[in-house]
N, CA, C and O atoms as a CHARMM CRD file, in Angstrom:
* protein
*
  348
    1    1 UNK  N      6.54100  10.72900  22.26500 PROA 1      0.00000
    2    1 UNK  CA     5.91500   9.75000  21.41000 PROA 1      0.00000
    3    1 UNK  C      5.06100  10.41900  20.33300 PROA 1      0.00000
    4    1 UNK  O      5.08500  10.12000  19.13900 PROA 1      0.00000
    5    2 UNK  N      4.41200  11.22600  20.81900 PROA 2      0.00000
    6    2 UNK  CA     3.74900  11.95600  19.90300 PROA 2      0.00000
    7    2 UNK  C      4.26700  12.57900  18.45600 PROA 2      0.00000
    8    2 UNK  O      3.75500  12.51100  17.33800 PROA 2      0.00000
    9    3 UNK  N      5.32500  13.13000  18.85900 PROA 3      0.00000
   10    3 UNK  CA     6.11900  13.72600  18.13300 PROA 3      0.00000
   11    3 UNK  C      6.51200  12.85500  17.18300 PROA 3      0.00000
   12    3 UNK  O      6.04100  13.23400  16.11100 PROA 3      0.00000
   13    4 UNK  N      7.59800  11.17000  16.96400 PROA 4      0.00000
   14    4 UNK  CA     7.32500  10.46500  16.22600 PROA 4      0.00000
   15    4 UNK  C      6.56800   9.97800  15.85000 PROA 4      0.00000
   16    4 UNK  O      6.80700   9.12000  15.00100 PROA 4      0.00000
   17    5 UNK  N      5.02800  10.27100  16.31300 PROA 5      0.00000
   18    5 UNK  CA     4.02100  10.06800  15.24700 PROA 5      0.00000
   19    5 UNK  C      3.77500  10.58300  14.34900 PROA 5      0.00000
   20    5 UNK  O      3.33300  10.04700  13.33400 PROA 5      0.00000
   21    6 UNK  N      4.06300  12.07900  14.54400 PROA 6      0.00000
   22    6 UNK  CA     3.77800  13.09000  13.73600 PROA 6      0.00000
   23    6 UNK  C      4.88100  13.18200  12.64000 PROA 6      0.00000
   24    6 UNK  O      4.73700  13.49900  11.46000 PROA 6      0.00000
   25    7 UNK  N      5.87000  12.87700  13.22000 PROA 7      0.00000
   26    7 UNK  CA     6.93400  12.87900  11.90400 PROA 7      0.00000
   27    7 UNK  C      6.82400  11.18400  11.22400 PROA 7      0.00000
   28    7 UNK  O      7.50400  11.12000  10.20000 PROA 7      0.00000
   29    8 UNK  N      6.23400  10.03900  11.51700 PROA 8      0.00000
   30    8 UNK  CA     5.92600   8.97800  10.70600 PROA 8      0.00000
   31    8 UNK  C      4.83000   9.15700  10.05100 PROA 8      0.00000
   32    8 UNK  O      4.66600   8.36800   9.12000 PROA 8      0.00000
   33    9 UNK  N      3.90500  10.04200  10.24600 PROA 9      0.00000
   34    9 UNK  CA     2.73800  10.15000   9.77900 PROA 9      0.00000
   35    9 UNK  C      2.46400  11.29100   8.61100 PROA 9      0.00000
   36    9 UNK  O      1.46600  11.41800   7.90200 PROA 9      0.00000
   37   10 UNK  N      3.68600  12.08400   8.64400 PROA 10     0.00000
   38   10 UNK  CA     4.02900  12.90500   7.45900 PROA 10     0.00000
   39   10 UNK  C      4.76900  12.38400   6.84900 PROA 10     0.00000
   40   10 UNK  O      4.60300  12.68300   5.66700 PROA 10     0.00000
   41   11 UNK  N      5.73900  11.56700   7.02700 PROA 11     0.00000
   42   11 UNK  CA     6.51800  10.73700   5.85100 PROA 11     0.00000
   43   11 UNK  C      5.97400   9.70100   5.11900 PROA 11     0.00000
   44   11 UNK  O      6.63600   9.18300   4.22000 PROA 11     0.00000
   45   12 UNK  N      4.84900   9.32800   5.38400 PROA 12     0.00000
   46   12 UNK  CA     3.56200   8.13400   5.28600 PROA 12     0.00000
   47   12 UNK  C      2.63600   9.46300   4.52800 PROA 12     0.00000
   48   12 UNK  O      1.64200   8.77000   4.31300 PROA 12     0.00000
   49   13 UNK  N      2.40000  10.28100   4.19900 PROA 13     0.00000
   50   13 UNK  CA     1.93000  11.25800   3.72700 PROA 13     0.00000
   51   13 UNK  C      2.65200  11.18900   2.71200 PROA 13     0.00000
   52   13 UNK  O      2.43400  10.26900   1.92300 PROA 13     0.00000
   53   14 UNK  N      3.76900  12.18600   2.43000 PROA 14     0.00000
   54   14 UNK  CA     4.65800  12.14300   1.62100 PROA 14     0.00000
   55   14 UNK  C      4.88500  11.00900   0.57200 PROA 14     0.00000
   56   14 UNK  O      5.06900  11.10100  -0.64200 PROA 14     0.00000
   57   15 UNK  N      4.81700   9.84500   1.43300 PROA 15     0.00000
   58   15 UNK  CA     5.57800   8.55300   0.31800 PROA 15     0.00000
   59   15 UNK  C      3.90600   8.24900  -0.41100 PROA 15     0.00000
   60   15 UNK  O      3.82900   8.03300  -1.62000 PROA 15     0.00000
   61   16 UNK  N      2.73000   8.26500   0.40900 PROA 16     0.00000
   62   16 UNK  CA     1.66000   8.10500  -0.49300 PROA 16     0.00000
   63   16 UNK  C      1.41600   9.03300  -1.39900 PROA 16     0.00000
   64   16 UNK  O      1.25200   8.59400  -2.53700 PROA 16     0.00000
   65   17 UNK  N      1.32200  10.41500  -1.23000 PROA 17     0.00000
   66   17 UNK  CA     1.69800  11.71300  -2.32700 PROA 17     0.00000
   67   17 UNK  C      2.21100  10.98300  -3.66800 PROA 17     0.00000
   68   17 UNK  O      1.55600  10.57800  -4.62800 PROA 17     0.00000
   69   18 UNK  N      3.83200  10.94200  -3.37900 PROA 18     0.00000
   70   18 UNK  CA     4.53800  10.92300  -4.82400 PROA 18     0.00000
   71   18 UNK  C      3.59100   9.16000  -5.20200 PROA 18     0.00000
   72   18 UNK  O      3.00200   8.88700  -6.24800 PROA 18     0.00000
   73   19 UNK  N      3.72200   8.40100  -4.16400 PROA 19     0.00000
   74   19 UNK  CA     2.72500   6.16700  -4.81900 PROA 19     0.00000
   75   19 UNK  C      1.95800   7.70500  -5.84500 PROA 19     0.00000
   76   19 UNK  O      2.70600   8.09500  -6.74100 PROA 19     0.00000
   77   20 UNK  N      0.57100   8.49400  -5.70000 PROA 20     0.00000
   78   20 UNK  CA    -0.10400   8.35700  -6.11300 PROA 20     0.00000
   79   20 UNK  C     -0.07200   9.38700  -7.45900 PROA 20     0.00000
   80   20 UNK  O     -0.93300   9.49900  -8.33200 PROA 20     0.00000
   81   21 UNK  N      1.52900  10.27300  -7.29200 PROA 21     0.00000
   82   21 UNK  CA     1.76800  10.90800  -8.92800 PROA 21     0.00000
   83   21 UNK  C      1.94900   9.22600  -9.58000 PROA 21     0.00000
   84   21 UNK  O      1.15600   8.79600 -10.41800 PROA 21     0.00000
   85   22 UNK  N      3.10300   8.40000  -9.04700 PROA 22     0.00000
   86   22 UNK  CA     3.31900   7.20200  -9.80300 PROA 22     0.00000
   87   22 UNK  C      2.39200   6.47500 -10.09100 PROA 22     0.00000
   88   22 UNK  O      2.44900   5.82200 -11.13200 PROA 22     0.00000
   89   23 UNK  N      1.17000   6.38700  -9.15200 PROA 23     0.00000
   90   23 UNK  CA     0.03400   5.41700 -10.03800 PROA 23     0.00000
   91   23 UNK  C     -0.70400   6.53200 -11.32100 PROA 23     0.00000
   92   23 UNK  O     -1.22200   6.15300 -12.37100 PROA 23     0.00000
   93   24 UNK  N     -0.59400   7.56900 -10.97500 PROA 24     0.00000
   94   24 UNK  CA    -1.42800   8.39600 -12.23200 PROA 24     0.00000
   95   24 UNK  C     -0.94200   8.48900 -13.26900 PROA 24     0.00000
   96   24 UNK  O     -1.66400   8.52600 -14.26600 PROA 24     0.00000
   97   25 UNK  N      0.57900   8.56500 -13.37900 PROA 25     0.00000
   98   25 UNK  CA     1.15000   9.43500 -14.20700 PROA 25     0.00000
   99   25 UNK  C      2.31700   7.84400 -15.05300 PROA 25     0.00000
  100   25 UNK  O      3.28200   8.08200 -15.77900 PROA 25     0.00000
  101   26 UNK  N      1.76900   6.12500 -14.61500 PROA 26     0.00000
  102   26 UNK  CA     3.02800   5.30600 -14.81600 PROA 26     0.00000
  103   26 UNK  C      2.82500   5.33600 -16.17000 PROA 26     0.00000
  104   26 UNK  O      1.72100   5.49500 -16.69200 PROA 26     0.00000
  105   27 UNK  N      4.10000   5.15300 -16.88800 PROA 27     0.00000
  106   27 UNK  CA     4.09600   4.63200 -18.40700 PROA 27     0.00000
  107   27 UNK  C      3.49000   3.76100 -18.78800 PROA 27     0.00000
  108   27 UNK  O      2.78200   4.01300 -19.76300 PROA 27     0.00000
  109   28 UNK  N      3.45900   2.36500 -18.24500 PROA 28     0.00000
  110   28 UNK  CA     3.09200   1.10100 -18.02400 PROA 28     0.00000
  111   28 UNK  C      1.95000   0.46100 -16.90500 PROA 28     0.00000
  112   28 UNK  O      1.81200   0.66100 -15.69800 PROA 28     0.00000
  113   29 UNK  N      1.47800  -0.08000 -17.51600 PROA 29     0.00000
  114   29 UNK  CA     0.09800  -0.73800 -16.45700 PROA 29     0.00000
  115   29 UNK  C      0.86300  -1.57800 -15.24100 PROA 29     0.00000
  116   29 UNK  O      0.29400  -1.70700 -14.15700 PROA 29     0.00000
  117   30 UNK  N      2.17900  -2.14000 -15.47400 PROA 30     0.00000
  118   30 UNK  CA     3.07700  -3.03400 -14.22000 PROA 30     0.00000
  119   30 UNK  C      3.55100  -1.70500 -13.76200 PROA 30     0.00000
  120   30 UNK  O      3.89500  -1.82800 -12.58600 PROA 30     0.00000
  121   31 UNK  N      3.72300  -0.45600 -14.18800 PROA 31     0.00000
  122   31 UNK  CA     4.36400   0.36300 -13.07300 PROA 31     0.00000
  123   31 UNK  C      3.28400   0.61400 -11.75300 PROA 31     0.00000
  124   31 UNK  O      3.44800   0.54200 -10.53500 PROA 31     0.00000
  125   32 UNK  N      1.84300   1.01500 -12.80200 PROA 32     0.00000
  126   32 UNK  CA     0.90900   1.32100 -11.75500 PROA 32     0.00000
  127   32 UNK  C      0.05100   0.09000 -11.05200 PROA 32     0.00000
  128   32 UNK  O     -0.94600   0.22800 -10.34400 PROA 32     0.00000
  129   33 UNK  N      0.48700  -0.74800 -11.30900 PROA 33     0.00000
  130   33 UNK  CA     0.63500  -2.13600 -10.49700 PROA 33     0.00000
  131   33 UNK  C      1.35400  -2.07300  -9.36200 PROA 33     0.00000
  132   33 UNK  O      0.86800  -2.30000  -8.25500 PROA 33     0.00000
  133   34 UNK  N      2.28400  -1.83100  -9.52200 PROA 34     0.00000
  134   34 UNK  CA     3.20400  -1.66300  -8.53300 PROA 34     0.00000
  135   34 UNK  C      3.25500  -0.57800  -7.33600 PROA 34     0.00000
  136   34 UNK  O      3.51500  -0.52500  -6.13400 PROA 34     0.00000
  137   35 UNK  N      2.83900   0.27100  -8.42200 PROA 35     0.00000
  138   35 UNK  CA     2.20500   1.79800  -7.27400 PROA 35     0.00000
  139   35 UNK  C      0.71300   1.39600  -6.81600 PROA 35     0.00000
  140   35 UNK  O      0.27500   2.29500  -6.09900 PROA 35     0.00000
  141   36 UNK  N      0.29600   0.92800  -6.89200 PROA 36     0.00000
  142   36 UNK  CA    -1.11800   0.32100  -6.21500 PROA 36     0.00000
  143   36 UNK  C     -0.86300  -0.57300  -5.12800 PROA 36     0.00000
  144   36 UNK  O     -1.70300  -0.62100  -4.23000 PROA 36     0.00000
  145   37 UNK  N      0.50600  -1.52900  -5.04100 PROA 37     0.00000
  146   37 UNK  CA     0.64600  -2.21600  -4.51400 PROA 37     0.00000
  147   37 UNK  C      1.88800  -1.46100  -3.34500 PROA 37     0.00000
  148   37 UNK  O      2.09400  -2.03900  -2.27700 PROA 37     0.00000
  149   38 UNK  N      2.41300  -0.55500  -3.57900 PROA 38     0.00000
  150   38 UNK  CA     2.89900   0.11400  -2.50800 PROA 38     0.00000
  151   38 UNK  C      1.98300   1.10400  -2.24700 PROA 38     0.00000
  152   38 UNK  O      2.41100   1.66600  -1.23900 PROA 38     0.00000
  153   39 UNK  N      0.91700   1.65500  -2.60800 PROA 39     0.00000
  154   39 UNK  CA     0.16800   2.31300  -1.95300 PROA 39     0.00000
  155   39 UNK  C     -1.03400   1.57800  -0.90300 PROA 39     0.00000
  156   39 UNK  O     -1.66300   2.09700   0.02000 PROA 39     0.00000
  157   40 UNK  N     -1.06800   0.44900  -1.33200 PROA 40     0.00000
  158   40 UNK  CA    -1.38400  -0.62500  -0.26300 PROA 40     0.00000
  159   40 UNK  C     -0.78800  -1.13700   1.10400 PROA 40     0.00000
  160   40 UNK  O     -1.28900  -1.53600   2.15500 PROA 40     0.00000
  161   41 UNK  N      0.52700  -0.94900   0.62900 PROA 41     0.00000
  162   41 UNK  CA     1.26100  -1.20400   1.99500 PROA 41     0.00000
  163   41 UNK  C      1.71400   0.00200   2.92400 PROA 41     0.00000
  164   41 UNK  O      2.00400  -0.16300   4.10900 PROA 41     0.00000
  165   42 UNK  N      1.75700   1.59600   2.08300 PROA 42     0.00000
  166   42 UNK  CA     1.47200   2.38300   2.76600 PROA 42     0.00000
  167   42 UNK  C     -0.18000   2.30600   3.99300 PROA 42     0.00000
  168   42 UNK  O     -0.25100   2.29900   5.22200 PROA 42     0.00000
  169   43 UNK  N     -1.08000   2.26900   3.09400 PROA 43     0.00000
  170   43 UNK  CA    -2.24700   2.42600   3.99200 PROA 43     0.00000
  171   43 UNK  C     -2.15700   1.14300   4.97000 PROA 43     0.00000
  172   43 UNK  O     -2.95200   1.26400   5.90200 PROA 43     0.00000
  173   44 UNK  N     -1.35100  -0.14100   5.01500 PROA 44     0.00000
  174   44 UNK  CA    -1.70900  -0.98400   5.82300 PROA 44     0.00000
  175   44 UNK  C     -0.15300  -0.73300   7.17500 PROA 44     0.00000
  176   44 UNK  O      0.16000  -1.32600   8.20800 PROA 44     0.00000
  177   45 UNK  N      0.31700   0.21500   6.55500 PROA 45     0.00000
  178   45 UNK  CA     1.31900   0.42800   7.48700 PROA 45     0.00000
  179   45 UNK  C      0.70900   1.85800   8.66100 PROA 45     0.00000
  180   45 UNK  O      0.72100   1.78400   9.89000 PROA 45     0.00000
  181   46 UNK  N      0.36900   2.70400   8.08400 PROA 46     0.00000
  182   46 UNK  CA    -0.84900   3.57900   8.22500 PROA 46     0.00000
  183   46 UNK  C     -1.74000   3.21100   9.38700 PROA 46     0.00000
  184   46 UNK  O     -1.74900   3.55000  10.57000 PROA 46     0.00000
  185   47 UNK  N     -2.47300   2.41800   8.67000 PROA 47     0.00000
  186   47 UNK  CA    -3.19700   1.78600  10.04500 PROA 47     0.00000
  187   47 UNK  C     -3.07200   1.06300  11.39900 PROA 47     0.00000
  188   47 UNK  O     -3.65900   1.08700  12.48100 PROA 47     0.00000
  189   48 UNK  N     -1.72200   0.20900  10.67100 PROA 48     0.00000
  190   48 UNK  CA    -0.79900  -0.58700  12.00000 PROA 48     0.00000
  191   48 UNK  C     -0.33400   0.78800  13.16700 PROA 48     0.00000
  192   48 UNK  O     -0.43400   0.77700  14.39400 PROA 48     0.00000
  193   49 UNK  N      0.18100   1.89300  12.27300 PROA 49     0.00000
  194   49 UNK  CA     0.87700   2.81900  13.64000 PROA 49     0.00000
  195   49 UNK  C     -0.73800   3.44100  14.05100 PROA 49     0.00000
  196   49 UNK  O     -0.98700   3.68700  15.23100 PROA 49     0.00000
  197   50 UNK  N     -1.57200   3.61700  13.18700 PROA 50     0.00000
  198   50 UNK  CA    -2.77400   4.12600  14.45600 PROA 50     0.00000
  199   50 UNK  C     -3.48200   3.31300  15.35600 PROA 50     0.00000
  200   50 UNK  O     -4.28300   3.90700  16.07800 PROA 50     0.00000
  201   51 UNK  N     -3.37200   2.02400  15.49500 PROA 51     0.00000
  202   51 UNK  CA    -3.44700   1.22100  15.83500 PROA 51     0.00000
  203   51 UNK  C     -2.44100   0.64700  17.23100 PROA 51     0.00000
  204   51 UNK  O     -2.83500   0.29400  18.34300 PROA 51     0.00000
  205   52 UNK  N     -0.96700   0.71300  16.66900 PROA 52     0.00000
  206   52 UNK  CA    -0.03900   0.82000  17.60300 PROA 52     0.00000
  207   52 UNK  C      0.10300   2.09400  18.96400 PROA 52     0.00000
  208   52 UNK  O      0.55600   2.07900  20.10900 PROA 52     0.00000
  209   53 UNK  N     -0.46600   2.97700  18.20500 PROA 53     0.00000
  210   53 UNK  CA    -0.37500   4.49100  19.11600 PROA 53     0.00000
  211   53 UNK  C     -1.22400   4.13100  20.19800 PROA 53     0.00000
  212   53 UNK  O     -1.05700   3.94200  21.40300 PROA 53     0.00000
  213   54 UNK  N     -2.63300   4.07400  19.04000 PROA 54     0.00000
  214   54 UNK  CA    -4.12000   4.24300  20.02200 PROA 54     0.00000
  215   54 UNK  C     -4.09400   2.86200  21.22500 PROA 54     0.00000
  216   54 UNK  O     -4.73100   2.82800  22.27800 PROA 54     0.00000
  217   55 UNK  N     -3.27500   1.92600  20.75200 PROA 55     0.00000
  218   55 UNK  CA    -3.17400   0.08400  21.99000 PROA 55     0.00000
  219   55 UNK  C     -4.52900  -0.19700  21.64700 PROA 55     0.00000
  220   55 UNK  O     -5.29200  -0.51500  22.55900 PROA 55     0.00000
  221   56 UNK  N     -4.93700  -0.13300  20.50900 PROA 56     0.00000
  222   56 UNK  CA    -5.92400  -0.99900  20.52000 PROA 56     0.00000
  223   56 UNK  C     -5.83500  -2.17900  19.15900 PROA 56     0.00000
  224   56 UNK  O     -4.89900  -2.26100  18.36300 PROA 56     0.00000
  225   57 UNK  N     -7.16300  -3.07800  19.17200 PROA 57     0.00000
  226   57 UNK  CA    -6.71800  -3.92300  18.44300 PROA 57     0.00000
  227   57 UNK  C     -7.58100  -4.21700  17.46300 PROA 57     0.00000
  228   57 UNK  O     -7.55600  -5.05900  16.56500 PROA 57     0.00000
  229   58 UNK  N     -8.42700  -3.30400  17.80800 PROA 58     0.00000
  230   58 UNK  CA   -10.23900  -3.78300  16.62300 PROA 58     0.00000
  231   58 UNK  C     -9.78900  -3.27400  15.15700 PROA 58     0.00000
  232   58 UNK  O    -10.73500  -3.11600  14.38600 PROA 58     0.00000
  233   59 UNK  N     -8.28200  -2.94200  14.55400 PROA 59     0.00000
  234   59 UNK  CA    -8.22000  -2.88100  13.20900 PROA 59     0.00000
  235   59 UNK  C     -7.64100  -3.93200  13.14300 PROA 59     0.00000
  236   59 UNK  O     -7.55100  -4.21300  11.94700 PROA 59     0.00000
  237   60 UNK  N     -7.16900  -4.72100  13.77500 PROA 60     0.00000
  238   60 UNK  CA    -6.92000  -6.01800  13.01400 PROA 60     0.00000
  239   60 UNK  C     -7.00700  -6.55700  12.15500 PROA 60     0.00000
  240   60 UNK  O     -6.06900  -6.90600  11.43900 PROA 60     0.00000
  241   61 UNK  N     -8.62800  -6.86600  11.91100 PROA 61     0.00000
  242   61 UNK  CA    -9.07800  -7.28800  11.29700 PROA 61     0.00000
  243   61 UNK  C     -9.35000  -6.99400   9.71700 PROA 61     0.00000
  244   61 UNK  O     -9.55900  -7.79800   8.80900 PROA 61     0.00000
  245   62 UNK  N     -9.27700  -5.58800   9.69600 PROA 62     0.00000
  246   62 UNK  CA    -9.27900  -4.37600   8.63500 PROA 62     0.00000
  247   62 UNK  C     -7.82300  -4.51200   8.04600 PROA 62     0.00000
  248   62 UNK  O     -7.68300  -4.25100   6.85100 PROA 62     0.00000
  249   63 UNK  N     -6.69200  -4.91100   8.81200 PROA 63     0.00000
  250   63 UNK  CA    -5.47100  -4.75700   8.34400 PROA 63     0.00000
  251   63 UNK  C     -5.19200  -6.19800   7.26400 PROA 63     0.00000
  252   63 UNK  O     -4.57600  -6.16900   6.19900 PROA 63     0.00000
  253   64 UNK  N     -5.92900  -7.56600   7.98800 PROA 64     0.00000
  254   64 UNK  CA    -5.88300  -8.75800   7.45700 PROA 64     0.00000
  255   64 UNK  C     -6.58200  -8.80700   5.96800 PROA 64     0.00000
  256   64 UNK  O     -6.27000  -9.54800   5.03600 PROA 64     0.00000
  257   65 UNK  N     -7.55200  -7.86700   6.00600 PROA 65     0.00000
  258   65 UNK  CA    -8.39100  -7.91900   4.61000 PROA 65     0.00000
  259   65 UNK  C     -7.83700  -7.19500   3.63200 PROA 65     0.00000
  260   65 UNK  O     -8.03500  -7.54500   2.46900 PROA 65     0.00000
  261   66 UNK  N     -6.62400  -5.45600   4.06700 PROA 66     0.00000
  262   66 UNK  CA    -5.98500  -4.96100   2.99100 PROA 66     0.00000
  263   66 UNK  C     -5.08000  -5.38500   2.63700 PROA 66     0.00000
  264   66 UNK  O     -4.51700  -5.01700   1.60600 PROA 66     0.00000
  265   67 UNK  N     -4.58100  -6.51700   3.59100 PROA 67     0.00000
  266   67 UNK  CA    -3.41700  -6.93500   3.28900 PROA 67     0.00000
  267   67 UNK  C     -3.59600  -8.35800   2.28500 PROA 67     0.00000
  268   67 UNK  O     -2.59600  -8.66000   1.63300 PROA 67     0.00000
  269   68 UNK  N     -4.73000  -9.16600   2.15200 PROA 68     0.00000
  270   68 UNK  CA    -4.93500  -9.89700   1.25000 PROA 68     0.00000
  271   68 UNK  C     -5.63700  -9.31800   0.15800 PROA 68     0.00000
  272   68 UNK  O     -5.62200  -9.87400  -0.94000 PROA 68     0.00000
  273   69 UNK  N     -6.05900  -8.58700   0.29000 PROA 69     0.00000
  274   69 UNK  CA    -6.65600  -7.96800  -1.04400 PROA 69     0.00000
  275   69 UNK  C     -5.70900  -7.31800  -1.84100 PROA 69     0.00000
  276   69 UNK  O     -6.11100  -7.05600  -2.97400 PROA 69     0.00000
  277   70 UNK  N     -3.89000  -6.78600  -1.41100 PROA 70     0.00000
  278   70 UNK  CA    -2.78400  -6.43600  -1.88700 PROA 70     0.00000
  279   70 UNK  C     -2.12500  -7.39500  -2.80200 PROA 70     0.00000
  280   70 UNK  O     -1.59200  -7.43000  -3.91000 PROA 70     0.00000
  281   71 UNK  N     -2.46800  -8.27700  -1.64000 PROA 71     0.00000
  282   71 UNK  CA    -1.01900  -9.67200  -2.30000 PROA 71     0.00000
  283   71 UNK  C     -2.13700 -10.29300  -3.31000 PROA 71     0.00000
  284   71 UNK  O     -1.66300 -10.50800  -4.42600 PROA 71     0.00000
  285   72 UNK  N     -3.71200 -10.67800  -3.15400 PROA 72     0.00000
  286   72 UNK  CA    -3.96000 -11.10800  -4.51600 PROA 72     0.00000
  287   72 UNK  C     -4.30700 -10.44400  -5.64600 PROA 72     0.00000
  288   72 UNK  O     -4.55200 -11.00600  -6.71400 PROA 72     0.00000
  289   73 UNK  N     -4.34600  -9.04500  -5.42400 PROA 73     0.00000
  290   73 UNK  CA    -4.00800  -8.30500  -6.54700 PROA 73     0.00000
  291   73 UNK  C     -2.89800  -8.36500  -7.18800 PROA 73     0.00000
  292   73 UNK  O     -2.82300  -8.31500  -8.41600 PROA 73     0.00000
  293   74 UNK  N     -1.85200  -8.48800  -6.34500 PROA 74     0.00000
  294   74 UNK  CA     0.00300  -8.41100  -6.92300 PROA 74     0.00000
  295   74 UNK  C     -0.15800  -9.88300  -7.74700 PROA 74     0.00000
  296   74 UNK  O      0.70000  -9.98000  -8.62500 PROA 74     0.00000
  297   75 UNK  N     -1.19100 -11.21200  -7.64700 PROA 75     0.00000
  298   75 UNK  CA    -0.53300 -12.17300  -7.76100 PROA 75     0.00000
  299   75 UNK  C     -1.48900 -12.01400  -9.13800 PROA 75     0.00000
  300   75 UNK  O     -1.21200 -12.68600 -10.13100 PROA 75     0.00000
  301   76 UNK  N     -2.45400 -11.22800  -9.14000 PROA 76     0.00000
  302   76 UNK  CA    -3.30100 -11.12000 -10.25600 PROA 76     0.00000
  303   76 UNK  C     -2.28300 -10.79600 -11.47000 PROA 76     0.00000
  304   76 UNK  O     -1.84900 -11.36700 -12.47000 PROA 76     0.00000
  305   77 UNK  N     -2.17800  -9.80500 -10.94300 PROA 77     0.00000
  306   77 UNK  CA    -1.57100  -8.81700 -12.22200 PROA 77     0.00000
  307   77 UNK  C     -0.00100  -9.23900 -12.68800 PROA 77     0.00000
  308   77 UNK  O      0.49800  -8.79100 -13.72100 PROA 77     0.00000
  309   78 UNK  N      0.94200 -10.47700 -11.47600 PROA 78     0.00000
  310   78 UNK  CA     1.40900 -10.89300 -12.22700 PROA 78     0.00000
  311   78 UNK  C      1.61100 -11.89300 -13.20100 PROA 78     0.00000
  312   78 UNK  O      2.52500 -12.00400 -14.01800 PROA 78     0.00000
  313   79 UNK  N      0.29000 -12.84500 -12.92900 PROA 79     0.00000
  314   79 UNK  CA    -0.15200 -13.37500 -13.85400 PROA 79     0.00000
  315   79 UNK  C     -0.70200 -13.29800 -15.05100 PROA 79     0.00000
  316   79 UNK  O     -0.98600 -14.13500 -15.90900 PROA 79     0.00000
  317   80 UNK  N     -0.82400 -11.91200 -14.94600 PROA 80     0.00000
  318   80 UNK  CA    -1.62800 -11.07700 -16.45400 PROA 80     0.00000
  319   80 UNK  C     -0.05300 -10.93900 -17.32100 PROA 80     0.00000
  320   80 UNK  O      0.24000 -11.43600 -18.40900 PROA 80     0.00000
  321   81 UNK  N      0.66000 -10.22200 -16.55200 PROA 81     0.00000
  322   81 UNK  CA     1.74500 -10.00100 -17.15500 PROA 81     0.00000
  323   81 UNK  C      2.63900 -11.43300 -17.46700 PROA 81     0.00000
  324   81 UNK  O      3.01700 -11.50300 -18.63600 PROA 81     0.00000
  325   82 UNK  N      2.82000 -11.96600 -17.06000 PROA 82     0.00000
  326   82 UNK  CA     3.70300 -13.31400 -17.24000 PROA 82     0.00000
  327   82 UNK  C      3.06000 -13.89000 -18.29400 PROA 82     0.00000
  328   82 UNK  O      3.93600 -14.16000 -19.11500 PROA 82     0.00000
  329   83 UNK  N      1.85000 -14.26500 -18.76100 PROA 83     0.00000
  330   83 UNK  CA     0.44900 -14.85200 -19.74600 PROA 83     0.00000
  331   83 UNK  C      0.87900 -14.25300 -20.93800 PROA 83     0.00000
  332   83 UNK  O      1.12100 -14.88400 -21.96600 PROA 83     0.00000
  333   84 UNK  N      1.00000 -12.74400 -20.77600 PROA 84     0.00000
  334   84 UNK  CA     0.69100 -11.62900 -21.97600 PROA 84     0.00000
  335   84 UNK  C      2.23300 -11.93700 -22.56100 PROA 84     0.00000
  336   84 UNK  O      2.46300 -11.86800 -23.76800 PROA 84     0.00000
  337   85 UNK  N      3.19100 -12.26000 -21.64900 PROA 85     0.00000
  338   85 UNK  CA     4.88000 -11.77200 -22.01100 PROA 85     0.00000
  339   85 UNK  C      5.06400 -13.34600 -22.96300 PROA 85     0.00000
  340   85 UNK  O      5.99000 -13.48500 -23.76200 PROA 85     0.00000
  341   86 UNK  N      4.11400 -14.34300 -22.72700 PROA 86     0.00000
  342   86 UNK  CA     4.67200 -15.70400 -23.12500 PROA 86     0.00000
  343   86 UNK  C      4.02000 -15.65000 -24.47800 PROA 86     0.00000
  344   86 UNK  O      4.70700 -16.22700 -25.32100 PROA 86     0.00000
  345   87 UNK  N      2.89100 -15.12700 -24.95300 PROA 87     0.00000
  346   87 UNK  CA     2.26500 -14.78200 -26.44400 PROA 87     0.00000
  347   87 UNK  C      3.08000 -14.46900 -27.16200 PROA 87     0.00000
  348   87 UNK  O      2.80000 -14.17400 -28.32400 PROA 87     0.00000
């Protein structure tokens, strides 16, 4: 078990690495929208397996708050963009 932690927990490494060349480096403010918003679901996936490993349950609660603070960011910014595209 351990062992697939260690190899989910470096590929969860890895995929946040390159989210965070793509949020630095996007052409566009919707790219790094988007890389903000998968670097969100990295860290809330993140926490679910330390969470899953450790059997406990007191991030719960921590997981419910990144995970709405993701989706109303996503719903923010696509409302910025949809507003801006109809001008």
């Amino acid at each position: 078990m351990t062992v697939v932690v260690l190899i989910a927990g470096a590929m969860l490494g890895v995929a946040a690495t390159l989210t965070l060349i793509r949020l630095i480096a996007g052409p566009s403010r919707l790219d790094r929208a988007v890389a903000f918003d998968v670097l969100i679901a990295i860290t809330v996936v993140g926490i679910g397996m330390e969470a899953a490993y450790n059997r406990h349950t007191a991030t719960l609660p921590i997981l419910m708050v990144v995970s709405i603070i993701g989706f109303v960011g996503s719903v923010a910014v696509a409302r910025f963009a949809a507003r801006r595209n109809s001008e």
